[in-house]
Backbone bond lengths (Angstrom), bond angles and torsions (degrees), N, CA, C in turn:
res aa  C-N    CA-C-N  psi(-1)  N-CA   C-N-CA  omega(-1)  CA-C   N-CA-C  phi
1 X - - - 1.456 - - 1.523 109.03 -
2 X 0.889 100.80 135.74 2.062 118.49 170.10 1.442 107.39 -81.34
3 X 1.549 84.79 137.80 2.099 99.76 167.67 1.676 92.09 -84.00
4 X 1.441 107.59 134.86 1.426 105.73 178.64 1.590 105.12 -113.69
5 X 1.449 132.05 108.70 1.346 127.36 -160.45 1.997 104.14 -91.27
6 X 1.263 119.12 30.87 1.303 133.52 173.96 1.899 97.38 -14.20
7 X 1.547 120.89 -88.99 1.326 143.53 175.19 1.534 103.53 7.95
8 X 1.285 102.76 -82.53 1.922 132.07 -171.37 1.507 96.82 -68.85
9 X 0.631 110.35 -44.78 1.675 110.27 -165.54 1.635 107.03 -68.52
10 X 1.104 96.28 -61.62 2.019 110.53 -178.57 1.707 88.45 -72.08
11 X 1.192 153.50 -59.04 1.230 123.61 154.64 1.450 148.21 -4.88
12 X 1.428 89.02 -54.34 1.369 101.10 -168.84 1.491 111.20 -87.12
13 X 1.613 111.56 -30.67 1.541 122.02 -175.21 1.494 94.72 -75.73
14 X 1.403 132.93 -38.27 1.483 113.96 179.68 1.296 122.29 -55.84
15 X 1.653 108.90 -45.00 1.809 122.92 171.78 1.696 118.64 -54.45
16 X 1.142 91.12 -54.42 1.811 104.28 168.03 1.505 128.42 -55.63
17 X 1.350 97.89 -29.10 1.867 97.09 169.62 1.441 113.20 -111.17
18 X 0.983 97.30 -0.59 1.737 97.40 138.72 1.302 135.57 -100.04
19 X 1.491 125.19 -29.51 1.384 98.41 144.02 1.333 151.41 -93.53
20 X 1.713 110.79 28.72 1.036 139.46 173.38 1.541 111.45 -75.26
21 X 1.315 120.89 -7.82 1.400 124.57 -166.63 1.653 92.77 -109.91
22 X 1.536 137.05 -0.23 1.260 111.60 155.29 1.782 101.43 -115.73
23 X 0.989 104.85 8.73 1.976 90.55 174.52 1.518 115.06 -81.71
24 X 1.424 113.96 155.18 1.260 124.73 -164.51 1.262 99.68 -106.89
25 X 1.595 110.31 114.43 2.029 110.72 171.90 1.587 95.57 -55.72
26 X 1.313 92.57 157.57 1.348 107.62 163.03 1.866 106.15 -84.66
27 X 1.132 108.83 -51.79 1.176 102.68 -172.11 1.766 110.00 -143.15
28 X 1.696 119.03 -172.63 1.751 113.31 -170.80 1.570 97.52 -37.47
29 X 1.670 106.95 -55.95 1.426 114.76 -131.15 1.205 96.71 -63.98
30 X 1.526 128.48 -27.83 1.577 133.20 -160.36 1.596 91.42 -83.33
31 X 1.382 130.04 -56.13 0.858 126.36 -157.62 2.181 113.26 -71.42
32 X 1.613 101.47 -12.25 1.101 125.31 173.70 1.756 98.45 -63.15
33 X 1.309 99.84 -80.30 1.669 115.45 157.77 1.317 121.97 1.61
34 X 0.862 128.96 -80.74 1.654 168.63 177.26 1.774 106.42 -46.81
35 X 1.348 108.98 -42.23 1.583 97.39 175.15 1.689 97.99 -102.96
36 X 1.316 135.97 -15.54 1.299 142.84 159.50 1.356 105.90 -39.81
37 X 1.832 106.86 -61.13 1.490 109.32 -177.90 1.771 126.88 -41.65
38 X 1.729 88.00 -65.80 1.362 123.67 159.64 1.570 111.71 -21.14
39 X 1.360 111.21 -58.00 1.655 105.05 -170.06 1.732 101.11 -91.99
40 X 1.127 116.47 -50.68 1.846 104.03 170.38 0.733 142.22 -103.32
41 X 1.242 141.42 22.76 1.783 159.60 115.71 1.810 102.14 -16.81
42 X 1.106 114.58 -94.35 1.630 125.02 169.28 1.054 107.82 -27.60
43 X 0.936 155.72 -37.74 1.564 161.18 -178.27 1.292 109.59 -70.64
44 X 1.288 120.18 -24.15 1.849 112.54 -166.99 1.511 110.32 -97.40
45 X 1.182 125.15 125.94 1.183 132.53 170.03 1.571 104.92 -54.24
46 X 0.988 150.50 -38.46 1.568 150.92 -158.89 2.032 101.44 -157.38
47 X 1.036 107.96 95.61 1.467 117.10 -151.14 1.301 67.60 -72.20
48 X 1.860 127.24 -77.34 1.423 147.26 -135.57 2.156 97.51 -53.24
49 X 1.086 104.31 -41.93 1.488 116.47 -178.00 1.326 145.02 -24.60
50 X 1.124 132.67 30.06 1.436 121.32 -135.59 1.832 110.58 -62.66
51 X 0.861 109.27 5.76 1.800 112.96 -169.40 2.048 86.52 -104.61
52 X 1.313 132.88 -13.97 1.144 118.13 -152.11 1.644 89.94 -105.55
53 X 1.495 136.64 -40.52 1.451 109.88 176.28 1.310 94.34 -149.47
54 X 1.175 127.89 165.87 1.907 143.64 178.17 1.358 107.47 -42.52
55 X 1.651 112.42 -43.26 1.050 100.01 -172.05 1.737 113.48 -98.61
56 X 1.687 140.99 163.65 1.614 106.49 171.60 1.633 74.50 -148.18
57 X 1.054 84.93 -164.50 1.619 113.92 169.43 1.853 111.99 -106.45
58 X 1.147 112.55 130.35 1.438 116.70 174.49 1.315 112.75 -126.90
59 X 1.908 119.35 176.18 1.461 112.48 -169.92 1.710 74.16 -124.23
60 X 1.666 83.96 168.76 1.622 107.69 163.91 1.043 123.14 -158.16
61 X 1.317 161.61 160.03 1.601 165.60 144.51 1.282 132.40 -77.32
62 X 1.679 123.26 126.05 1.815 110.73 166.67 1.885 83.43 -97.99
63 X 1.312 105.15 129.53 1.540 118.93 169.66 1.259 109.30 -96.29
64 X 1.478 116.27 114.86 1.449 91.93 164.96 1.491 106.69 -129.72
65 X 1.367 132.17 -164.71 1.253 162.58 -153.48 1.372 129.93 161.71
66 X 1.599 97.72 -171.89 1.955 97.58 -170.35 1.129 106.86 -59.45
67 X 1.284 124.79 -42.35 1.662 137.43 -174.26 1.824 109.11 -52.19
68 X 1.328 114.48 -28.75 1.166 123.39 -154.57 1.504 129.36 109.90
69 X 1.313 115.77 -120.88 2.051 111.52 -166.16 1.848 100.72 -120.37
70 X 1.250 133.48 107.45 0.910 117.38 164.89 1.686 132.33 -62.80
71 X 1.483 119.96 161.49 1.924 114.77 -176.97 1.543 70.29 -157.10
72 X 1.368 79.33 144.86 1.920 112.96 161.88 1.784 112.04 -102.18
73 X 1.252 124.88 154.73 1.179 121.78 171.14 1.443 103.22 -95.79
74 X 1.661 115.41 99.93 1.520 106.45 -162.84 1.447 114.95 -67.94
75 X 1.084 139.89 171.57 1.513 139.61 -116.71 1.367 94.90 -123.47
76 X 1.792 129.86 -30.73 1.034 121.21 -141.99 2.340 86.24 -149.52
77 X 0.810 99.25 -15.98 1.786 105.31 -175.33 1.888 96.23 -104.57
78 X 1.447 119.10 -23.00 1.885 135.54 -172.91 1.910 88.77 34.51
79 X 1.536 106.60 53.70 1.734 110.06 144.29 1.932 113.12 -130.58
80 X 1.370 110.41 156.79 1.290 123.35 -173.97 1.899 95.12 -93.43
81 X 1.849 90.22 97.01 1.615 110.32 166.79 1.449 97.54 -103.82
82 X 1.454 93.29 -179.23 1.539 123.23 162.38 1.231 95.88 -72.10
83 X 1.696 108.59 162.10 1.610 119.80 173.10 2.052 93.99 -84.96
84 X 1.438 113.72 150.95 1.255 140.45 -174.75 1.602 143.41 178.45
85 X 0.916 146.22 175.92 1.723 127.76 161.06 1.522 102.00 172.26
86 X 1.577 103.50 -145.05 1.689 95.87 -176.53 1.500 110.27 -117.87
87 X 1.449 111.00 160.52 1.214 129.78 -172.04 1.592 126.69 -72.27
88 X 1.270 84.42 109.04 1.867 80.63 -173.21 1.738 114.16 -75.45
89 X 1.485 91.12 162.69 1.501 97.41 178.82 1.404 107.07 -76.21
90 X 2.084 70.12 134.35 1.675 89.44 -178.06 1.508 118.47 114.79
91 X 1.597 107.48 -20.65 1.725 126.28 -162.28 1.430 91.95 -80.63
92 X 1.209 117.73 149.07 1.404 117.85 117.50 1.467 132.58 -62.22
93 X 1.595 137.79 -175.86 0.759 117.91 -157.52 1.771 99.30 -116.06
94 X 1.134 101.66 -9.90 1.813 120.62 164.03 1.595 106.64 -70.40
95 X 1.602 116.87 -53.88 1.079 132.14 168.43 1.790 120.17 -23.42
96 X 1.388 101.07 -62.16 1.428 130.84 -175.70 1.415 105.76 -79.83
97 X 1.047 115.17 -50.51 2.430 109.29 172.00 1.920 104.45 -46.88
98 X 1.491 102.06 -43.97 1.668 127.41 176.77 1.575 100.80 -34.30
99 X 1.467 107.22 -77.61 1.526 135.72 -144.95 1.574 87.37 -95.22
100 X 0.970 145.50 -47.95 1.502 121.95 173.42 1.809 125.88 -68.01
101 X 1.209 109.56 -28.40 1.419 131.15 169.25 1.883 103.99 -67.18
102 X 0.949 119.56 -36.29 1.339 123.05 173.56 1.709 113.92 -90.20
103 X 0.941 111.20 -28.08 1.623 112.53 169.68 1.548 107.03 -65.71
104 X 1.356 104.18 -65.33 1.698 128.98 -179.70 1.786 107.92 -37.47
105 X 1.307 112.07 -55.78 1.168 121.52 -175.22 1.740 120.13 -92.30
106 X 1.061 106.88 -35.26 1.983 121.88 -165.79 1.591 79.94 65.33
107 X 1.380 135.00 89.25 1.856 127.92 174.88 1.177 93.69 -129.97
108 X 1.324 137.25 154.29 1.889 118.24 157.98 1.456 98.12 -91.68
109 X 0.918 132.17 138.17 1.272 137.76 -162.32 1.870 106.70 -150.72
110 X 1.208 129.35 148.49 0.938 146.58 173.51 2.070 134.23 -128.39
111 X 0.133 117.24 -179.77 1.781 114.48 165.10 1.413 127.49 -100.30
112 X 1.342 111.30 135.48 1.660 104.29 -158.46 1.099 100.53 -69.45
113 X 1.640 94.49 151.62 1.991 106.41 -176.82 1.484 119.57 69.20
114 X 1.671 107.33 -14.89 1.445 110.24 -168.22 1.413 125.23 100.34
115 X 1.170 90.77 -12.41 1.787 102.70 -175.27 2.017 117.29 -116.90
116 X 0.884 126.54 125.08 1.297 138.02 -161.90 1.792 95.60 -70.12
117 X 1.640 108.66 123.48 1.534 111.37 -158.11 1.202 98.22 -125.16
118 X 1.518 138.30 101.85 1.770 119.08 155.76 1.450 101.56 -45.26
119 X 1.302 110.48 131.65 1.153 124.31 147.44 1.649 126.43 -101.03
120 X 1.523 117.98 -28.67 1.718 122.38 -178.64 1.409 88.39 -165.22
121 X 1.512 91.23 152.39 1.190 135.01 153.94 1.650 137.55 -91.00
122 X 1.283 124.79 114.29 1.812 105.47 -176.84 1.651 97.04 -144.09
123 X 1.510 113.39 125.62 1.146 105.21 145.85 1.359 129.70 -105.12
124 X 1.344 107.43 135.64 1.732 126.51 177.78 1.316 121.97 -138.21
125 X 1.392 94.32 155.25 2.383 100.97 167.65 1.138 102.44 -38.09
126 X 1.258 106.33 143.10 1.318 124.49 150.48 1.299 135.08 -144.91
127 X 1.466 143.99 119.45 1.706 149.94 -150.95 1.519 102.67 0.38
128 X 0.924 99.25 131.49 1.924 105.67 147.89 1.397 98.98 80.23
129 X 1.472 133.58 30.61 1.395 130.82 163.89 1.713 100.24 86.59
130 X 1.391 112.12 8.93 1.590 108.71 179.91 1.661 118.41 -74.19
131 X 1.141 106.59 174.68 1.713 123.29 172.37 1.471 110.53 -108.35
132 X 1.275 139.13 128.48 1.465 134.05 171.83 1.094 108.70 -103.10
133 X 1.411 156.47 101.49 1.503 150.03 143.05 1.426 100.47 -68.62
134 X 1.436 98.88 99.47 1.691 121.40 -170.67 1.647 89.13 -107.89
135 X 2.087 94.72 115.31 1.517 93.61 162.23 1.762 102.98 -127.22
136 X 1.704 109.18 146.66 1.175 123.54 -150.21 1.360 124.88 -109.62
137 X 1.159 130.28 130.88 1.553 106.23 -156.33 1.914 91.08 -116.79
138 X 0.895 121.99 -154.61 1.695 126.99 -179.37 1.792 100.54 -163.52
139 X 1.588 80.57 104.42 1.594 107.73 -170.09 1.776 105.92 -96.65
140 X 1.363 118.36 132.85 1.443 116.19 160.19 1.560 119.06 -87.26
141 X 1.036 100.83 144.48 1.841 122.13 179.64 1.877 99.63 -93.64
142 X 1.643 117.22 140.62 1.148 112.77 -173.69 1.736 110.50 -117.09
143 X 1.645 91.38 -20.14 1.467 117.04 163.29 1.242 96.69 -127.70
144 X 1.674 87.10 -178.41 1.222 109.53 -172.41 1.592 126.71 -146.13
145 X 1.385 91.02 34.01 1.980 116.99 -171.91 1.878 99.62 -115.02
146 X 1.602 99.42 103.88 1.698 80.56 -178.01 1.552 101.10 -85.47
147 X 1.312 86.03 -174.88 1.495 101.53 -162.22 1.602 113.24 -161.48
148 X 1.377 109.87 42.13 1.949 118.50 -170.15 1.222 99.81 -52.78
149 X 1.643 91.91 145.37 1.604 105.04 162.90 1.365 124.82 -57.09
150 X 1.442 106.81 156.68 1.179 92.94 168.93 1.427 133.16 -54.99
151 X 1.847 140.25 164.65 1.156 124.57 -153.17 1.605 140.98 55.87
152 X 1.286 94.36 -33.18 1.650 80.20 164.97 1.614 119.95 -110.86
153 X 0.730 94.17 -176.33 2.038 103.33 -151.16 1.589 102.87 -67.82
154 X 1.256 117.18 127.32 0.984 155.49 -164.33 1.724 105.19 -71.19
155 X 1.711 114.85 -20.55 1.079 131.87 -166.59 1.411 111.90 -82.05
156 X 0.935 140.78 52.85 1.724 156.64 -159.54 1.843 100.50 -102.07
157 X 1.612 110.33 114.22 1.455 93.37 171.30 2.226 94.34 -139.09
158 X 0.803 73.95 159.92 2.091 93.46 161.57 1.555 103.16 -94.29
159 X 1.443 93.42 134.62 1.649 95.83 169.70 1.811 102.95 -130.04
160 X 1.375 115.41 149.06 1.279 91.59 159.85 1.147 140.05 -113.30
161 X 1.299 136.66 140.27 1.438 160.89 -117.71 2.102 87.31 -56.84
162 X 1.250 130.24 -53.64 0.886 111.89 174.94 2.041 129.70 -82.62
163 X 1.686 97.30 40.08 1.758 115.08 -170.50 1.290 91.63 -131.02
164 X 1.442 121.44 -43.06 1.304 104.24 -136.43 1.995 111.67 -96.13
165 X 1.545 116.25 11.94 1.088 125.33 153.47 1.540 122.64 -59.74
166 X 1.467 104.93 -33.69 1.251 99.83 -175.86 1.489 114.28 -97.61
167 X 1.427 107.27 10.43 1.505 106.44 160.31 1.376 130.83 -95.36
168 X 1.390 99.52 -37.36 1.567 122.02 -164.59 1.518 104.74 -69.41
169 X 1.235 124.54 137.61 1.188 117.78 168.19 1.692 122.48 -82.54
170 X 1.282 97.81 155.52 1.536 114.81 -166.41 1.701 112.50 -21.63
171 X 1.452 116.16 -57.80 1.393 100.82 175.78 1.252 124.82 -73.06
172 X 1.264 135.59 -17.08 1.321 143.12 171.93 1.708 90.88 -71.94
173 X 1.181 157.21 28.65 1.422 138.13 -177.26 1.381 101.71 -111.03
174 X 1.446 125.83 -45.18 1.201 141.65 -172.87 1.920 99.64 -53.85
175 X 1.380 99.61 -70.60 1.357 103.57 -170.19 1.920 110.49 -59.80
176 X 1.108 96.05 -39.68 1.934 99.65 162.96 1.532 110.68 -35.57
177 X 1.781 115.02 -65.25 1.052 96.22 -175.11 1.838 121.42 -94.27
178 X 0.828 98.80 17.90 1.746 107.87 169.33 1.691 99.99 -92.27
179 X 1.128 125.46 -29.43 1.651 117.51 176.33 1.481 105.06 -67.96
180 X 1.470 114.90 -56.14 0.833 145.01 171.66 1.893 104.10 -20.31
181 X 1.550 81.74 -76.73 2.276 88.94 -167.38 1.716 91.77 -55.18
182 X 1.275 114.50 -44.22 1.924 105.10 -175.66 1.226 114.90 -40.72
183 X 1.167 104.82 -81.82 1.560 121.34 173.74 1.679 117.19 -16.24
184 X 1.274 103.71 -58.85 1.426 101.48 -162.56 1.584 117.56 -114.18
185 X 1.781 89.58 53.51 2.065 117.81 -161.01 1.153 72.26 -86.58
């Protein structure tokens, strides 16, 4: 049997698509995203869930530091994403961008300014015939020695901000350059 975190989740998708109606896409795909969200977000009995329907809600991170933007070579998709995954019971959904970005990397990392920031939105496939409503926060790195948990991919690099487009794959590009315009307000 599944913990079904319905509560937080349908919470959070009501707050979120409402303030999804003053954020600025960066680009089509985000703004593609964004009415994707809009129409199946509301629909999920347990957004946070991933055992409860195909489609869920997931977190993710743009990490950056002095080095620039970190990407993992994910373990099981063999493309250079952001660190991310799904929300455990009990998470918030800032919580979970946090705790997967720190698994992904071993980085100490925090949230820029201190405060937990959407930065992008993307929906995409994800394993097993799933839906990802991947929302993205923009995490700071305090070092810069990774150190992944065990099990996940060992493939951890720094790129810098003018490299790491041409690594990242297509959905990771959007949120690259939305960390990107923050950062350097």
């Amino acid at each position: 049997m599944h913990l079904m975190i319905s509560d937080a989740g349908v919470e959070f998708v009501i707050k979120f698509c409402a303030d999804l109606a003053t954020h600025e896409p960066i680009d089509d795909r985000e703004r593609e995203s964004i009415k994707v969200f809009r129409e199946l977000a509301p629909l999920l009995r347990a957004p946070f869930d991933e055992h409860s329907d195909t489609t869920h809600v997931t977190a993710s991170a743009i990490v950056t530091g002095a080095p620039g933007v970190v990407l993992h070579l994910h373990k099981r998709l063999n493309m250079w994403l952001q660190p991310g995954g799904h929300i455990d019971a009990g998470e918030s959904i800032d919580q979970a961008a946090l705790r997967e970005a720190r698994e992904e990397t071993g980085l100490q990392l925090q949230h820029f300014l201190g405060l937990p920031r959407f930065i992008h939105l993307d929906v995409h496939p994800g394993p097993r015939g799933h839906t990802h409503l991947d929302v993205r926060y923009l995490l700071i790195a305090s070092n810069e020695t990774f150190a992944p948990a065990e099990g996940e991919s060992k493939e951890v690099k720094w790129f810098a901000w003018d490299q790491v487009l041409d690594t990242a794959e297509d959905g990771a590009r959007g949120a690259i350059l939305a960390a990107h315009k923050i950062i350097n307000l």
